[in-house]
C-alpha positions as CSV (number, residue, x, y, z in Angstrom):
1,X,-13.6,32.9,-2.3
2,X,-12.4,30.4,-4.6
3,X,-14.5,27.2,-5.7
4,X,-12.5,24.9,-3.5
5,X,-13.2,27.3,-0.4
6,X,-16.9,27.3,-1.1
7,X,-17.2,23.8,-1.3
8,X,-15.8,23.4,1.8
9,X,-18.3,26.1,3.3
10,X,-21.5,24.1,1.6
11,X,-19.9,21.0,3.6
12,X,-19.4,22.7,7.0
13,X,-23.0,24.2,6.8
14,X,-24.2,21.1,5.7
15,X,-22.7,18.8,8.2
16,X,-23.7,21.9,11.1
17,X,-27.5,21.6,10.1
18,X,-27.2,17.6,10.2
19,X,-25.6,17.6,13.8
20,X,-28.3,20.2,15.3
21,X,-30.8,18.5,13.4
22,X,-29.5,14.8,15.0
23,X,-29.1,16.6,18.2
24,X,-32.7,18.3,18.7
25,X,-34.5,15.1,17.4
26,X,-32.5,13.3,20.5
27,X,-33.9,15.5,23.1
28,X,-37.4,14.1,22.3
29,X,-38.2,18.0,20.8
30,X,-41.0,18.3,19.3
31,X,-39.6,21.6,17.6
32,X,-36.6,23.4,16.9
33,X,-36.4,27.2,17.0
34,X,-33.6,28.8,14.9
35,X,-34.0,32.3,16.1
36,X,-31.4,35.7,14.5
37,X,-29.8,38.0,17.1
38,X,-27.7,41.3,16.3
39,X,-25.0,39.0,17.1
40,X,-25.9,35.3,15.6
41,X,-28.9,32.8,15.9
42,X,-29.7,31.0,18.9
43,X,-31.8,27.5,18.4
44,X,-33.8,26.4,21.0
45,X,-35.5,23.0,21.2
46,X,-39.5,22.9,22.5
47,X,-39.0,19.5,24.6
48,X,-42.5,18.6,27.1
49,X,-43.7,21.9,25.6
50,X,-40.8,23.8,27.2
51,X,-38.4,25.7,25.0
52,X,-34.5,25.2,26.3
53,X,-31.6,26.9,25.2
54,X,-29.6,24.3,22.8
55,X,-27.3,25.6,21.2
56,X,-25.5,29.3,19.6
57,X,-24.5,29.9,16.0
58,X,-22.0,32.6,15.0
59,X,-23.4,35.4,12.6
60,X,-21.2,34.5,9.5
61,X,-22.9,31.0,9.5
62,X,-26.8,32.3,10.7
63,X,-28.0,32.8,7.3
64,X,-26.5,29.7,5.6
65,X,-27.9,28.1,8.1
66,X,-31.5,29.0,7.2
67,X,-30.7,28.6,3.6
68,X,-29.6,25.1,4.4
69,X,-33.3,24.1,6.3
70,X,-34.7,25.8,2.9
71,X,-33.0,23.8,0.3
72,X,-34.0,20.4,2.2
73,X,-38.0,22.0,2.7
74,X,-37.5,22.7,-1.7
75,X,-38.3,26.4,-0.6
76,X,-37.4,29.8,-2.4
77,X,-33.5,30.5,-1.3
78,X,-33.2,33.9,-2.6
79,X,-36.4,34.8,-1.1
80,X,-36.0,36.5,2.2
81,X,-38.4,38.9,2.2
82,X,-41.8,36.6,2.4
83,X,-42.9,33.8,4.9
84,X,-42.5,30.0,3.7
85,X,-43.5,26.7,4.4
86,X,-42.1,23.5,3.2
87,X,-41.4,19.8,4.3
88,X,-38.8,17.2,4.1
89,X,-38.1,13.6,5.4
90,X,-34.7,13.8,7.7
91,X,-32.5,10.7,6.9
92,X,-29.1,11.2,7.9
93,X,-26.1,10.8,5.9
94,X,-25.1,8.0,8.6
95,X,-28.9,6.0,9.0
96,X,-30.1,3.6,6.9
97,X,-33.0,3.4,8.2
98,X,-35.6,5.5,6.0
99,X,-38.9,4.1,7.1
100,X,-38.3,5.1,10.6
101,X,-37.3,8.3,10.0
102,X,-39.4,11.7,10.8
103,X,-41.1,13.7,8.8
104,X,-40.3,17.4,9.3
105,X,-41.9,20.5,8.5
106,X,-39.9,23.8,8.3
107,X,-41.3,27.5,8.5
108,X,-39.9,30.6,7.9
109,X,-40.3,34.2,8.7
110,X,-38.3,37.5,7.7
111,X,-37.4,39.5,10.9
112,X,-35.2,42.3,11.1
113,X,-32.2,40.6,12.3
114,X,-32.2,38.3,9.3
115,X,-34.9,35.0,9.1
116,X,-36.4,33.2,11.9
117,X,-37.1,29.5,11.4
118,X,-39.3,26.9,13.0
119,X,-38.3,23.0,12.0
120,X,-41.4,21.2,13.4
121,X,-40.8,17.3,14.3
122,X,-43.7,14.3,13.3
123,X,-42.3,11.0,14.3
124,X,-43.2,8.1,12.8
125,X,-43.6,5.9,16.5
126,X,-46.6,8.3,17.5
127,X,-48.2,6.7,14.6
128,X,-48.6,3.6,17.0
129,X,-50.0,5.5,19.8
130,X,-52.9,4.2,21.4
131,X,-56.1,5.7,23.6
132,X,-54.7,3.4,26.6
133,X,-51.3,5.2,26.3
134,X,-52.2,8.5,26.3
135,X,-52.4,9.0,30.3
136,X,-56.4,9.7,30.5
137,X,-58.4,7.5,33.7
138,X,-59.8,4.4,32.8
139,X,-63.1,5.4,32.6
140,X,-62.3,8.3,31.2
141,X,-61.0,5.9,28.3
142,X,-63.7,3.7,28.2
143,X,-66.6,6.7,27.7
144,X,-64.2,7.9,24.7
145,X,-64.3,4.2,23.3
146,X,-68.2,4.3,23.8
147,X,-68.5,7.1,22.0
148,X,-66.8,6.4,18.6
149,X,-68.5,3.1,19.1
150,X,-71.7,5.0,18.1
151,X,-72.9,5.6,14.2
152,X,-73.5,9.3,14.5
153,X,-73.0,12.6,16.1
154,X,-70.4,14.9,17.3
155,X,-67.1,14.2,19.4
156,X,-65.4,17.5,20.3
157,X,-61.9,18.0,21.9
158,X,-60.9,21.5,23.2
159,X,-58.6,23.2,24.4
160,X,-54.8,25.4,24.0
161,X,-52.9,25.1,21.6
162,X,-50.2,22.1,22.5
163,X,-52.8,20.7,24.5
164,X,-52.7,17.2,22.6
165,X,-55.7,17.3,21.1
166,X,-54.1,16.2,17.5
167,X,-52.7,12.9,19.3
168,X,-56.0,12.2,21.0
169,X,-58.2,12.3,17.8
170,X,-55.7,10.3,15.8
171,X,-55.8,7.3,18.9
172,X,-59.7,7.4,18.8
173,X,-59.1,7.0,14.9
174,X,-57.1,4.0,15.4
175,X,-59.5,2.6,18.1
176,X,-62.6,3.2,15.9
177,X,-60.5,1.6,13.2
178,X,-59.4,-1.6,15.3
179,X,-62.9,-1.8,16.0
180,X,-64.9,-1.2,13.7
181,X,-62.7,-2.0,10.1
182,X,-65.8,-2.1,8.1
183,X,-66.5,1.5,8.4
184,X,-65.7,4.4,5.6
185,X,-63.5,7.0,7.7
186,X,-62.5,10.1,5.8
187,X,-59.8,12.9,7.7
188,X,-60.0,16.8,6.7
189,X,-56.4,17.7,7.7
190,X,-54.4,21.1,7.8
191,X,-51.6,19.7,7.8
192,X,-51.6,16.0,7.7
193,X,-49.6,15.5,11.1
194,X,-49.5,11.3,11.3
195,X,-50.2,8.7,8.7
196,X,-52.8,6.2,9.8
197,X,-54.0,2.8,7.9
198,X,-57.4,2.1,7.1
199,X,-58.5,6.3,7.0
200,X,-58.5,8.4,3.7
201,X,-56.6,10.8,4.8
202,X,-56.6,14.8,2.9
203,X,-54.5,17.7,3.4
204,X,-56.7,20.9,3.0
205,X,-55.5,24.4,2.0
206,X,-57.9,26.9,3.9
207,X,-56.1,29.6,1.5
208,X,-56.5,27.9,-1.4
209,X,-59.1,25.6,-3.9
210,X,-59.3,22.7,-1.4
211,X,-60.8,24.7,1.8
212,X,-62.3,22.8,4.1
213,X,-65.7,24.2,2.6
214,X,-65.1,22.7,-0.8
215,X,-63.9,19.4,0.8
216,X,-67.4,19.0,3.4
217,X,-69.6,20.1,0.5
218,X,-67.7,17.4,-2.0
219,X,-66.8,14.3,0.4
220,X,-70.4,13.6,1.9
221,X,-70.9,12.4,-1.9
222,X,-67.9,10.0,-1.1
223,X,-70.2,7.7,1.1
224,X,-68.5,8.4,4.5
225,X,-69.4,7.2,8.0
226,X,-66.9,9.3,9.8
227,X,-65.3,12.1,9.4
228,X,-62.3,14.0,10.9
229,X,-62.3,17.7,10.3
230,X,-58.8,18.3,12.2
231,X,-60.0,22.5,13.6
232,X,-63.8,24.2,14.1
233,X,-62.3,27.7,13.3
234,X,-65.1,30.1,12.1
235,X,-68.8,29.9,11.6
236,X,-69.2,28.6,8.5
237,X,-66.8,25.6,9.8
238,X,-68.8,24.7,13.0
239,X,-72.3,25.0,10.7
240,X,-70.6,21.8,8.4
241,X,-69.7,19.9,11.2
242,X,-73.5,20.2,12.8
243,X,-75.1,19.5,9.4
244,X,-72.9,16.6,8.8
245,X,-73.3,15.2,12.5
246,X,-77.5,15.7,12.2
247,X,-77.4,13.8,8.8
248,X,-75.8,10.6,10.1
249,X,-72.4,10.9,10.3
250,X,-70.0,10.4,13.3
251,X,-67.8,13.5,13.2
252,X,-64.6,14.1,15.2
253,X,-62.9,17.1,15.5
254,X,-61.4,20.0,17.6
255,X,-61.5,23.5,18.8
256,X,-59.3,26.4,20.5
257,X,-61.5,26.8,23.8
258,X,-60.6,26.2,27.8
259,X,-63.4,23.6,29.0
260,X,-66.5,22.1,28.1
261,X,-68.7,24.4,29.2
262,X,-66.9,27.4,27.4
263,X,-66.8,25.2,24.0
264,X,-70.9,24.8,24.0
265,X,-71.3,28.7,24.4
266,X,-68.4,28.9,21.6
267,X,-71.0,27.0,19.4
268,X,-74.0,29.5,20.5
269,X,-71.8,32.1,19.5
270,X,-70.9,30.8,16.3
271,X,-74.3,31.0,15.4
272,X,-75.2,27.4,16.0
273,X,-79.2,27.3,17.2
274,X,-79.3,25.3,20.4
275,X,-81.9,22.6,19.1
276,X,-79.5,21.8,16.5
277,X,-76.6,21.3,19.1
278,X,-78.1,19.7,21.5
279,X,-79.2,17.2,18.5
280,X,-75.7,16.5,17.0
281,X,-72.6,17.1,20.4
282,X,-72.3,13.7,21.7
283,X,-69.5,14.8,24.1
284,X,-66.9,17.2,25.0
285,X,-63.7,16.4,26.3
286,X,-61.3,19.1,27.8
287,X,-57.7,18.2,27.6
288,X,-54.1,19.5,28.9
289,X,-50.4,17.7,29.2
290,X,-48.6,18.2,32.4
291,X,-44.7,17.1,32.8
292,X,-44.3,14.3,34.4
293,X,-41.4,13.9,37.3
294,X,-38.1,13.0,36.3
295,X,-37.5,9.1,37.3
296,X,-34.0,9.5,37.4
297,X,-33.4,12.3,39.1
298,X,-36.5,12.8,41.0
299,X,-37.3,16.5,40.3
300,X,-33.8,17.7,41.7
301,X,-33.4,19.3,38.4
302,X,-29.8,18.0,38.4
303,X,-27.7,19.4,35.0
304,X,-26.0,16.0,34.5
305,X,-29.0,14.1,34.3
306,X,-29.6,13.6,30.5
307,X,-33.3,11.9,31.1
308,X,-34.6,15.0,31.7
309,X,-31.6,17.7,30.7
310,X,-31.8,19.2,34.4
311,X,-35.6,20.2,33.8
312,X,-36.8,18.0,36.3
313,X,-39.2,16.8,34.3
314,X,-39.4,14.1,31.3
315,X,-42.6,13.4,29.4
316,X,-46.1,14.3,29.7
317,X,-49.4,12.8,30.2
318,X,-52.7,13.9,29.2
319,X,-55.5,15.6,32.0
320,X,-58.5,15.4,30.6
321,X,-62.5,16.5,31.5
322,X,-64.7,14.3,29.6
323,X,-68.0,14.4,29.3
324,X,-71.3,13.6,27.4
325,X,-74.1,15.8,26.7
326,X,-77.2,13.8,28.5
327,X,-80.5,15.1,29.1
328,X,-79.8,17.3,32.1
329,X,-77.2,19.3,29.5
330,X,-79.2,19.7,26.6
331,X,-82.3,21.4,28.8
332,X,-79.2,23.5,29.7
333,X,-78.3,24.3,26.7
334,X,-81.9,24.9,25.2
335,X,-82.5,27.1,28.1
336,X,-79.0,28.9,26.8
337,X,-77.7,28.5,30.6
338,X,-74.7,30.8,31.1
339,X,-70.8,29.0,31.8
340,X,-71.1,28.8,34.9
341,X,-74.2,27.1,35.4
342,X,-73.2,24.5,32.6
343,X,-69.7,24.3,34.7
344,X,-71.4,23.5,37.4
345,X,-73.5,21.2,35.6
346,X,-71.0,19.1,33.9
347,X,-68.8,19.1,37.2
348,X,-71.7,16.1,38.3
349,X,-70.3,14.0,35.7
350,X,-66.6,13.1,37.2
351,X,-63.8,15.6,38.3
352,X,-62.7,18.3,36.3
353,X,-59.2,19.2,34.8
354,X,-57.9,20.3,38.3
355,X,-59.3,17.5,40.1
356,X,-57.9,15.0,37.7
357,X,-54.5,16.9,38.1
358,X,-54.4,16.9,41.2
359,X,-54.8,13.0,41.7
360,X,-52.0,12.3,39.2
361,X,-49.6,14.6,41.8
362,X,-51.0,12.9,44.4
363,X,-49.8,9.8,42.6
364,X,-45.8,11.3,41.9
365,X,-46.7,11.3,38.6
366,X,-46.3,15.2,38.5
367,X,-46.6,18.3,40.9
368,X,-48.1,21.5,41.9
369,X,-45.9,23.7,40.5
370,X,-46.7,21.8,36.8
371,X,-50.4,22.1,37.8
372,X,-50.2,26.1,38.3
373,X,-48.1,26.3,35.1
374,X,-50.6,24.5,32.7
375,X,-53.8,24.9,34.2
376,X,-53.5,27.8,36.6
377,X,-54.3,29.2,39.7
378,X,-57.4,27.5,41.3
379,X,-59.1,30.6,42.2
380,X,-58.7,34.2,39.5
């Protein structure tokens, strides 16, 4: 190939990356999959939490395609062999606009059809969203507000991955923020996913020098009155958050579990002793995000509507199950009460996840199938 037909190859890549990249970010995705075949690569855009087919690539263009997504994350071309992660503003070559455009994150993996890549997509509006917006009950809201309102203890969200737990804790930083300017709020982040005013915000490397150990041990010298720690993920983890919680601080943070119930038996099993939790949680809130019904077309799942690209669905709202650990919990927990009991406990304080769920169907906001999908079958 001479150097005139390789420049012209650079360019078509080039301008093929831009034009998916444009594309997905259209859709509303919140990620785009570029995934080899024996035959090509298909990509496939995560929109509501639902991958869709997008779009196919031809085999002679797969791997430049990958290279392409690794020269703009500045990672390793001509290595193929290891997993990578890098990140990149997207600005394309036909915006001006550079302060409103996304920040995205790209990962790669060998397989053995050739590398897979994941382009993950942080927009710069959800910056601006706010507790009222995020589709929780009033006072569902107004219990949350009440609760970072307070100068210590612990502030847990839980559940699946994709839940929205991220966007919830970084509107309860804005509201404690709007609220409360004068305080010191510090964020323990893995990766930084939104830039917010006002909080110190710190990217840790679990793998590397600046784990989340290191940081804990380090920042409560900073004179902090919050902290974010952005995922409880081991022992050690869950015993810094309780220390930092019974020593004064307001702590906010997260953790892979189903409901609130199952996330205070997480903590016993971490090793936390029960006088110390019941002494540092403040509250536990539960959270999913359901579909919500197409407006245009009504759930017809029509292929020419482009609100909701024939899903039937566009956007999501939150389902929450919040609730705070008052005296009738914490004799619970000391008397290391199994899940069900505490389930049946914390039901008393307002309706669960399925109750909430199935008010917002009730509503039109979304519907049973949705329901089954996210949270399940009501009785397993």
């Amino acid at each position: 190939m001479d150097n005139q037909a390789s420049a012209d190859a650079r360019h078509d890549v080039t301008a093929l990356v831009e034009d998916l990249l444009i594309r997905g970010l259209a859709t509303g995705a919140s990620d785009l999959h570029f995934e080899p075949t024996d035959r090509g690569m298909f990509v496939r855009a995560r929109v509501d939490g639902q991958l869709i087919d997008f779009e196919s690539i031809p085999g002679d263009l797969a791997g430049n395609v990958v290279s392409r997504l690794k020269i703009l994350a500045s990672l390793l071309t001509y290595r193929v062999d290891i997993p990578q992660e890098g990140s990149f503003r997207f600005s394309s070559s036909s915006s001006s606009d550079d302060d409103g455009a996304p920040d995205l994150r790209v990962a790669t993996f060998p397989t053995i059809r050739g590398e897979r890549a994941v382009v993950r997509v942080f927009r710069p509006e959800l910056r601006f969203q706010l507790l009222d917006s995020l589709g929780m009950a009033d006072e569902q809201v107004m219990v949350l507000r009440k609760a970072v309102s307070q100068p210590s203890g612990l502030i847990v969200l839980t559940g699946p991955a994709g839940s929205g737990k991220t966007t919830t804790l970084y509107a309860l930083l804005r509201e404690l923020h709007s609220r409360h300017p004068e305080r010191s709020v510090i964020a323990l982040e893995d990766p930084v996913e939104q830039r917010i005013d006002g909080v110190t915000q710190i990217q840790i490397n679990p793998h590397g020098e600046l784990s989340y150990e290191r940081c804990m041990r380090s920042l409560l010298r900073q004179d902090p009155q919050v902290l974010l720690l952005g995922e409880v993920r081991d022992s050690k983890t869950a015993s810094m958050v309780i220390e930092a919680a019974l020593t004064g601080h307001l702590i906010l943070t997260s953790i892979h579990s189903g409901y609130p119930a199952e996330t205070i038996v997480r903590f016993l099993e971490m090793g936390i002793p029960p006088y110390q939790l019941v002494s540092a949680l403040t509250l536990v809130c539960a959270q999913r995000l359901v579909r919500r019904i197409c407006s245009k077309c009504g759930n017809t799942k029509t292929e020419s509507c482009r609100r909701c690209l024939g899903t039937g669905y566009a956007g999501r709202t939150a389902v929450a199950h919040v609730v705070r650990i008052n005296e009738d919990a914490r004799a619970m927990i000391l008397n290391q009460a199994t899940v069900p009991q505490l389930r049946a406990a914390l039901a008393a304080q307002g309706p669960d996840l399925r109750a909430r769920a199935a008010a917002l169907a009730a509503e039109g906001i979304t519907n049973e199938d949705e329901i089954r999908r996210v949270i399940g079958l009501e009785e397993w």
